[in-house]
Structures are given as C-alpha cells and as structure tokens.
PDB file as gemmi writes it, atoms N, CA and C in Angstrom:
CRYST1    1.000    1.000    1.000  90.00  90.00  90.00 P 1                      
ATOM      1  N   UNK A   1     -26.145   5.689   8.175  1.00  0.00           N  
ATOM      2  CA  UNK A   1     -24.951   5.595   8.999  1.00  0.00           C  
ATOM      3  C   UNK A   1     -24.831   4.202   9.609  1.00  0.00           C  
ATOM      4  N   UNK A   2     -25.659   3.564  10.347  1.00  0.00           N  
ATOM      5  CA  UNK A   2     -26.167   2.070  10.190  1.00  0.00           C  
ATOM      6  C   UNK A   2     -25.582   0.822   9.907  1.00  0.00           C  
ATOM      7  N   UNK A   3     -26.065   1.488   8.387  1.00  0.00           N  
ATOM      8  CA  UNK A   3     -25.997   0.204   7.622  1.00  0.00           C  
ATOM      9  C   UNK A   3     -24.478   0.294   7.587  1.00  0.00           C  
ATOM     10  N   UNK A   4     -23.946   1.536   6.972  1.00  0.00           N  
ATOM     11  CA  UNK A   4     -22.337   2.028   7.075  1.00  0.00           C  
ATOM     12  C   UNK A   4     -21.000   0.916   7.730  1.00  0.00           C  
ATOM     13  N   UNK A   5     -21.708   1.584   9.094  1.00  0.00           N  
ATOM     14  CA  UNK A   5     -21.332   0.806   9.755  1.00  0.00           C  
ATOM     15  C   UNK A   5     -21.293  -0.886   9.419  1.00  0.00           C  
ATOM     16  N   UNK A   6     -22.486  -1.243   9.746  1.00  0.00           N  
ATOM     17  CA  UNK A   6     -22.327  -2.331   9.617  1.00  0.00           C  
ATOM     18  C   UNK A   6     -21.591  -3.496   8.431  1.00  0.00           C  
ATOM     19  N   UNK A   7     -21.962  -2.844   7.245  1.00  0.00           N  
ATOM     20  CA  UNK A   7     -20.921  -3.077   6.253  1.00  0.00           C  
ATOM     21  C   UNK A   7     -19.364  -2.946   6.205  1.00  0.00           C  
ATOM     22  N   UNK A   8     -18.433  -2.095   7.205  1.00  0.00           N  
ATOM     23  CA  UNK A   8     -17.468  -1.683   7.732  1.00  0.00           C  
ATOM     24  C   UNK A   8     -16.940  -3.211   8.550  1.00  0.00           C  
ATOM     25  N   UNK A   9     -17.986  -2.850   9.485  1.00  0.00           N  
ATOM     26  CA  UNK A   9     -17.434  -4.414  10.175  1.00  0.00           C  
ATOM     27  C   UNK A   9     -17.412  -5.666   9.986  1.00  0.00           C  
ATOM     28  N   UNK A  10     -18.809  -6.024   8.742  1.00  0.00           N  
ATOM     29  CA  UNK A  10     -18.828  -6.975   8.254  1.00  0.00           C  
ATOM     30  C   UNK A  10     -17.349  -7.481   7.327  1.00  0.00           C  
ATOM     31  N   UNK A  11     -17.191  -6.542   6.598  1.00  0.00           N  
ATOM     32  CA  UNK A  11     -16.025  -6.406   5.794  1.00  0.00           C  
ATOM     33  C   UNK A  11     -14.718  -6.676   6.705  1.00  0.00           C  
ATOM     34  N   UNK A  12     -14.509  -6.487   7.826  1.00  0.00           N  
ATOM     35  CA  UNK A  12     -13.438  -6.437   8.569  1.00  0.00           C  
ATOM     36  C   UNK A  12     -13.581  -7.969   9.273  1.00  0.00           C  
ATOM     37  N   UNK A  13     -14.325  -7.841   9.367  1.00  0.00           N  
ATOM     38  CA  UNK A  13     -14.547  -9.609  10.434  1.00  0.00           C  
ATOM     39  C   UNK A  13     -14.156 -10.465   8.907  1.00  0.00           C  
ATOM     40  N   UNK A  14     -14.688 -10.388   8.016  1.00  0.00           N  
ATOM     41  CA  UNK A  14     -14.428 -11.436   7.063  1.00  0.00           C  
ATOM     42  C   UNK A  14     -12.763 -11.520   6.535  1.00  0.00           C  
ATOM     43  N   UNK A  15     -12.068 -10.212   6.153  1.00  0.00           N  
ATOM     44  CA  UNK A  15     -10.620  -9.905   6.369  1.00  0.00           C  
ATOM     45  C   UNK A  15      -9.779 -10.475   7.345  1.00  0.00           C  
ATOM     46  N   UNK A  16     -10.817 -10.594   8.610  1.00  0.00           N  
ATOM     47  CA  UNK A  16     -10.030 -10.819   9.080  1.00  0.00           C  
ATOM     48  C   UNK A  16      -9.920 -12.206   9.428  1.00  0.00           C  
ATOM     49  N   UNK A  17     -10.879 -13.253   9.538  1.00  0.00           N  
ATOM     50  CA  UNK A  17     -11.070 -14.354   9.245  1.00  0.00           C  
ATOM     51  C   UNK A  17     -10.292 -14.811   8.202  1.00  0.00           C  
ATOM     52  N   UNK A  18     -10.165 -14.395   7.363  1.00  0.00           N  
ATOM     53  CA  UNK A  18      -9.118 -14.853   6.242  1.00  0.00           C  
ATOM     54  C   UNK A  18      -7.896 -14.782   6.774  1.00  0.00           C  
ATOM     55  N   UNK A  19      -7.179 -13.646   6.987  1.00  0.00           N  
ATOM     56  CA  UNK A  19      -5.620 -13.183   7.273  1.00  0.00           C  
ATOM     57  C   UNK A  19      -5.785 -14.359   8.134  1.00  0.00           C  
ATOM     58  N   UNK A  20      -6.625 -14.868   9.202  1.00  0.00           N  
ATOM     59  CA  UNK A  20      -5.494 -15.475  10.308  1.00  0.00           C  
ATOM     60  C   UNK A  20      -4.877 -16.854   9.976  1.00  0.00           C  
ATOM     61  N   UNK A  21      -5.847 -17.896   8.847  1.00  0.00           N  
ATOM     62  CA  UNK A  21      -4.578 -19.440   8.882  1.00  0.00           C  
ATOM     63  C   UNK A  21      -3.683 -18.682   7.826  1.00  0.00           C  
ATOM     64  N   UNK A  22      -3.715 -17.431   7.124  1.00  0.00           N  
ATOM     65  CA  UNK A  22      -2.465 -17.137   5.927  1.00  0.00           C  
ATOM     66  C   UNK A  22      -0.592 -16.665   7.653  1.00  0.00           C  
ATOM     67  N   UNK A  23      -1.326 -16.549   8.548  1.00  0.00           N  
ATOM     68  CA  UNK A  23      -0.255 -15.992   9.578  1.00  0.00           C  
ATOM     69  C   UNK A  23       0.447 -16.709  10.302  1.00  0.00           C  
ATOM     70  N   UNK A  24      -0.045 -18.373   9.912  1.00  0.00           N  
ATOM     71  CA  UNK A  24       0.403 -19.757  10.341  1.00  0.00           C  
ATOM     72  C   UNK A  24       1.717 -20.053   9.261  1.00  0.00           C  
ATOM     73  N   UNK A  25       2.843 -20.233   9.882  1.00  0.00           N  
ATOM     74  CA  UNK A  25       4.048 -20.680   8.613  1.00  0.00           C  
ATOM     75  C   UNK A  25       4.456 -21.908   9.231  1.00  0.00           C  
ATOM     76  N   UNK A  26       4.749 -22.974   8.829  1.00  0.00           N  
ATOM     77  CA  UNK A  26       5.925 -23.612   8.639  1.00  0.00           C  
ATOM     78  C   UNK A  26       7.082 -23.791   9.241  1.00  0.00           C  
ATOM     79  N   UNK A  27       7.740 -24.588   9.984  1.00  0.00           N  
ATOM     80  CA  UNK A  27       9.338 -24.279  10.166  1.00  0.00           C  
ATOM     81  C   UNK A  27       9.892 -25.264   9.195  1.00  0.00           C  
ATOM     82  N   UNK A  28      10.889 -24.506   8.630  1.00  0.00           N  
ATOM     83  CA  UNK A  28      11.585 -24.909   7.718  1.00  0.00           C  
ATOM     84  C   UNK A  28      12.964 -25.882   8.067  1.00  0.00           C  
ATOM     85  N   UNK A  29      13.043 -26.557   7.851  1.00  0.00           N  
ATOM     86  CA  UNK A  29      14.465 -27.906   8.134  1.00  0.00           C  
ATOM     87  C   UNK A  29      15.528 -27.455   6.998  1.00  0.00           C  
ATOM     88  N   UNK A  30      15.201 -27.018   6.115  1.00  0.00           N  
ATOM     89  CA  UNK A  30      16.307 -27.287   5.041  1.00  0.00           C  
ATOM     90  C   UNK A  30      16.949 -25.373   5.036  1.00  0.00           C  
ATOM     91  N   UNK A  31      17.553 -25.176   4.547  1.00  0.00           N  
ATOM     92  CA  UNK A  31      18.526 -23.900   4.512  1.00  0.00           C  
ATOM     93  C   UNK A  31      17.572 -23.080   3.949  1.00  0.00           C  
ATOM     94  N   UNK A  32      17.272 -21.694   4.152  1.00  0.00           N  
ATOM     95  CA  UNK A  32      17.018 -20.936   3.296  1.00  0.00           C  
ATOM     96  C   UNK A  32      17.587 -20.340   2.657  1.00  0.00           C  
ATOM     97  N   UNK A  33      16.970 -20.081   1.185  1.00  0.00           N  
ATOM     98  CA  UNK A  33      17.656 -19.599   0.003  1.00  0.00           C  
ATOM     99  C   UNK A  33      16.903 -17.865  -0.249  1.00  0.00           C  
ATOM    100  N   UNK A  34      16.626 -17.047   0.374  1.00  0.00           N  
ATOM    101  CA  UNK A  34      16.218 -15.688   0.326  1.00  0.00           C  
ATOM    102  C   UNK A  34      16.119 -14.801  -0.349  1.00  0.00           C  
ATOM    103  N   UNK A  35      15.222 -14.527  -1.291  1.00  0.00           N  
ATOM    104  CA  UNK A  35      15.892 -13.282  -2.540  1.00  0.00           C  
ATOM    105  C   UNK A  35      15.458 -11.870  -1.814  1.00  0.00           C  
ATOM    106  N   UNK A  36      16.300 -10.977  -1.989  1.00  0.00           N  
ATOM    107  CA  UNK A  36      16.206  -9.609  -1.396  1.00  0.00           C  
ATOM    108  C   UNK A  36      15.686  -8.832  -2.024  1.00  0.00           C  
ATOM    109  N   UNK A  37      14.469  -8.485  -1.553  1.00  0.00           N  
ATOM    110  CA  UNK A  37      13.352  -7.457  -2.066  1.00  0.00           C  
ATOM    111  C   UNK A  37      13.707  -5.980  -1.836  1.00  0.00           C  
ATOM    112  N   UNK A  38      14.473  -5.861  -1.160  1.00  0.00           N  
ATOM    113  CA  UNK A  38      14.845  -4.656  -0.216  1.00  0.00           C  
ATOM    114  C   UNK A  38      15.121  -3.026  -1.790  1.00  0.00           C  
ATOM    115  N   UNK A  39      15.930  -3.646  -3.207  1.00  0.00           N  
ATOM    116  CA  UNK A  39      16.179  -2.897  -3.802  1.00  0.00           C  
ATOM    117  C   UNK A  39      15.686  -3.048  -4.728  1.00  0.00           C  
ATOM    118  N   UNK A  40      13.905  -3.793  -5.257  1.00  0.00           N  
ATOM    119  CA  UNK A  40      12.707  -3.238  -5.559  1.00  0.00           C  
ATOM    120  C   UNK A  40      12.174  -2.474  -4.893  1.00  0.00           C  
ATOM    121  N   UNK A  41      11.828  -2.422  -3.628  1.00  0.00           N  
ATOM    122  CA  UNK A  41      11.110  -1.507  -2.925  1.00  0.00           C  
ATOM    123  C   UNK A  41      11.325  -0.281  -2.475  1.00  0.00           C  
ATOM    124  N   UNK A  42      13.065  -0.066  -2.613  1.00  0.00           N  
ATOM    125  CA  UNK A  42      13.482   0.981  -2.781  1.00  0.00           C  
ATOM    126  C   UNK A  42      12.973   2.158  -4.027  1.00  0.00           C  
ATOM    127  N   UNK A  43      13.791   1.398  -5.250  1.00  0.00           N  
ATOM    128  CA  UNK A  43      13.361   1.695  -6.335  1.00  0.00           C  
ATOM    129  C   UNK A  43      12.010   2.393  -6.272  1.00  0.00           C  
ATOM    130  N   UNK A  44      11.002   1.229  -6.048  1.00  0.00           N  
ATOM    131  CA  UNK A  44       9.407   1.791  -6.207  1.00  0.00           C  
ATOM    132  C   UNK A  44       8.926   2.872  -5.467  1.00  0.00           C  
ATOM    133  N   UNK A  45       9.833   3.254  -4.526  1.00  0.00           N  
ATOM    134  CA  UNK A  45       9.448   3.771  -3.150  1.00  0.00           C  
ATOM    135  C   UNK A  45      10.090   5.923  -4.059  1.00  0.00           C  
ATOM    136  N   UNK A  46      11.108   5.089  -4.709  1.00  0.00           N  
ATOM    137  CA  UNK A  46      11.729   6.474  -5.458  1.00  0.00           C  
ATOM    138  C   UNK A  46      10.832   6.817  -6.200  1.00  0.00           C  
ATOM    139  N   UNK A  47      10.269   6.271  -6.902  1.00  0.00           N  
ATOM    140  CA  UNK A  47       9.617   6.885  -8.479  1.00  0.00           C  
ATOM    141  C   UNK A  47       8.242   6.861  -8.124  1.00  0.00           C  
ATOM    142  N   UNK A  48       7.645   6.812  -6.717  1.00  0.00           N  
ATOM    143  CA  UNK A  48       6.257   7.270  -6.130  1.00  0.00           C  
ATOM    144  C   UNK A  48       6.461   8.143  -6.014  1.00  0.00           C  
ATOM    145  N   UNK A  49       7.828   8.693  -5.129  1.00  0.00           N  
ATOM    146  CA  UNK A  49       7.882  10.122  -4.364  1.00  0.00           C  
ATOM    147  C   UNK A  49       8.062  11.217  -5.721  1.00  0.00           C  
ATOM    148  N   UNK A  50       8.978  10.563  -6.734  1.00  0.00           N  
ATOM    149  CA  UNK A  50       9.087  11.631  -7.680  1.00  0.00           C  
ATOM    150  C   UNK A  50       7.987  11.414  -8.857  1.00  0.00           C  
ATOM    151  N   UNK A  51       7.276  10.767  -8.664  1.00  0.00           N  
ATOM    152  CA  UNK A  51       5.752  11.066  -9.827  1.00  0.00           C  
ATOM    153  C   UNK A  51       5.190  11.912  -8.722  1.00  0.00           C  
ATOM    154  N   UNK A  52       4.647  11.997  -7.401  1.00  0.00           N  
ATOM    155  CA  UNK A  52       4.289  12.320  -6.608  1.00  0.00           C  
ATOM    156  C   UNK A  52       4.600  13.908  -6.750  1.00  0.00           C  
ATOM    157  N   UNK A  53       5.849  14.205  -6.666  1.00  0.00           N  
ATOM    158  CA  UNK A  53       6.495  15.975  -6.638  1.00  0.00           C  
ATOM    159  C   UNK A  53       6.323  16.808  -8.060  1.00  0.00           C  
ATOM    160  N   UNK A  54       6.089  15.842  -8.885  1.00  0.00           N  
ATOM    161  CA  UNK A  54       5.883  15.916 -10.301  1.00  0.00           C  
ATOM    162  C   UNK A  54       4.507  16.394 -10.597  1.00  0.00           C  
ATOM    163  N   UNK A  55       3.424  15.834  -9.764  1.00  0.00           N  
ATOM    164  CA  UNK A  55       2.068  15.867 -10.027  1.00  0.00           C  
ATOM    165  C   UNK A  55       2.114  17.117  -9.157  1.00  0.00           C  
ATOM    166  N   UNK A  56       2.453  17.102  -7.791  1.00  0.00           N  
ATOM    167  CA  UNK A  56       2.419  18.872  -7.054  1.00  0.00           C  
ATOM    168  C   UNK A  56       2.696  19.920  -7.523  1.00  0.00           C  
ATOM    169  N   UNK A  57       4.043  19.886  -8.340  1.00  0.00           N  
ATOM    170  CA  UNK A  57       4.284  20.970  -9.058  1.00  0.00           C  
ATOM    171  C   UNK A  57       3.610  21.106 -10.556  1.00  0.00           C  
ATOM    172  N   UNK A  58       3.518  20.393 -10.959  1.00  0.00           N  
ATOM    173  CA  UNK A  58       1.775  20.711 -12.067  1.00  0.00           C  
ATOM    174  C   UNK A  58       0.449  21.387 -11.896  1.00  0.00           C  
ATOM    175  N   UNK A  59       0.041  20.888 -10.358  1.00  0.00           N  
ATOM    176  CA  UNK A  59      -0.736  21.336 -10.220  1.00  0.00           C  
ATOM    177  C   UNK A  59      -0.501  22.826  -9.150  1.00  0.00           C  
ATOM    178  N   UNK A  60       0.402  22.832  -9.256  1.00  0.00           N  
ATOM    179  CA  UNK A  60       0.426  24.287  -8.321  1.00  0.00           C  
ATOM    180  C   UNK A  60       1.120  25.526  -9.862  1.00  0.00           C  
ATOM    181  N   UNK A  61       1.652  24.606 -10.867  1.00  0.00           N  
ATOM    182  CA  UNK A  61       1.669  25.793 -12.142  1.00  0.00           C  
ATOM    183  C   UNK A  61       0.144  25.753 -12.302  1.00  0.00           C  
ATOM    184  N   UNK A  62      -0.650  24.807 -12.182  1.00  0.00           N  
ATOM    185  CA  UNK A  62      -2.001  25.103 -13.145  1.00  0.00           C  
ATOM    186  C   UNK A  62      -2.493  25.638 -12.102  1.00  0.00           C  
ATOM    187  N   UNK A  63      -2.906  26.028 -10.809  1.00  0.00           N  
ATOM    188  CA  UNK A  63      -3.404  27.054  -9.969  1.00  0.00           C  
ATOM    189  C   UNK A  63      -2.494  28.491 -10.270  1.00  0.00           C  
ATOM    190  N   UNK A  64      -1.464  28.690 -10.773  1.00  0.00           N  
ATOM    191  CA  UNK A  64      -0.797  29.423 -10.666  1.00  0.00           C  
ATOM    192  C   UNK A  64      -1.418  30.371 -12.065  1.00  0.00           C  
ATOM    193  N   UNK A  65      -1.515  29.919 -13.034  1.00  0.00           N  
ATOM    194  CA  UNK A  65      -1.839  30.051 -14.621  1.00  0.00           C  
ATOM    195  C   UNK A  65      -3.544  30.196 -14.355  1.00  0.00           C  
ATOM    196  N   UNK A  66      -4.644  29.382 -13.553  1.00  0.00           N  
ATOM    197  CA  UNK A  66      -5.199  30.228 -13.043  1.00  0.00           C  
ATOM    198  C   UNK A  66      -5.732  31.503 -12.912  1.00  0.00           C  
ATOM    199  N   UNK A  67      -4.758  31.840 -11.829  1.00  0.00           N  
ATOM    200  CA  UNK A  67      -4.762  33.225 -10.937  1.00  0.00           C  
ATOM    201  C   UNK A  67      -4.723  34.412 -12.226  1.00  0.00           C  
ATOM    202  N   UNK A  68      -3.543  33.915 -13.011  1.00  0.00           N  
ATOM    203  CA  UNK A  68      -2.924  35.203 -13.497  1.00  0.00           C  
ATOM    204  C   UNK A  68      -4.359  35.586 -14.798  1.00  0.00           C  
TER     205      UNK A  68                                                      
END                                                                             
C-alpha cells in the first residue's frame, strides 16, 4: 500500500511539473484566425454514446440468452 502510494504521487508531482510551463501562453498582436472544434467533438461525443448503448444492449441480450 506504501509503495502504492508513493508511486501515485510520484507520478503526479512529475505531471504535474510538466503541465505547468505548457499553461504559460503568449499574447498574441496579430488577429486570430480560430478553427472550431466544437462540431468534431460533438460528432465524437455522438458515436461514444451510441457504441456505448450498443455494447449495453448486447450485453444485457447475452445475460438474457444466459438465463433462459
């Protein structure tokens, strides 16, 4: 449990040492030009939930088939 631990935090201190100069940006002078991610992530966000309902109801026929 220990060591667990300690590997937990080690792992987290080093994460987190990293993330912090990636949280430093820039100010920008010139215009931004922005591409909108918004309707990939939609998209991806759809076809998780429905592989997702897809895999539940499989596995609740194969508990079902199972039983009988």
């Amino acid at each position: 449990m220990k060591t667990k631990l300690l590997r937990v935090t080690g792992v987290l201190a080093i994460v987190m040492l990293i993330a912090m100069p990636v949280m430093a940006q820039d100010d920008f002078d010139e215009p931004e030009n922005d591409i909108p991610i918004d309707g990939g992530i939609t998209l991806l966000l759809a076809a998780g939930a429905g592989y997702g309902a897809k895999k539940l109801r499989d596995n609740r026929k194969q508990q079902q088939q199972k039983k009988d």
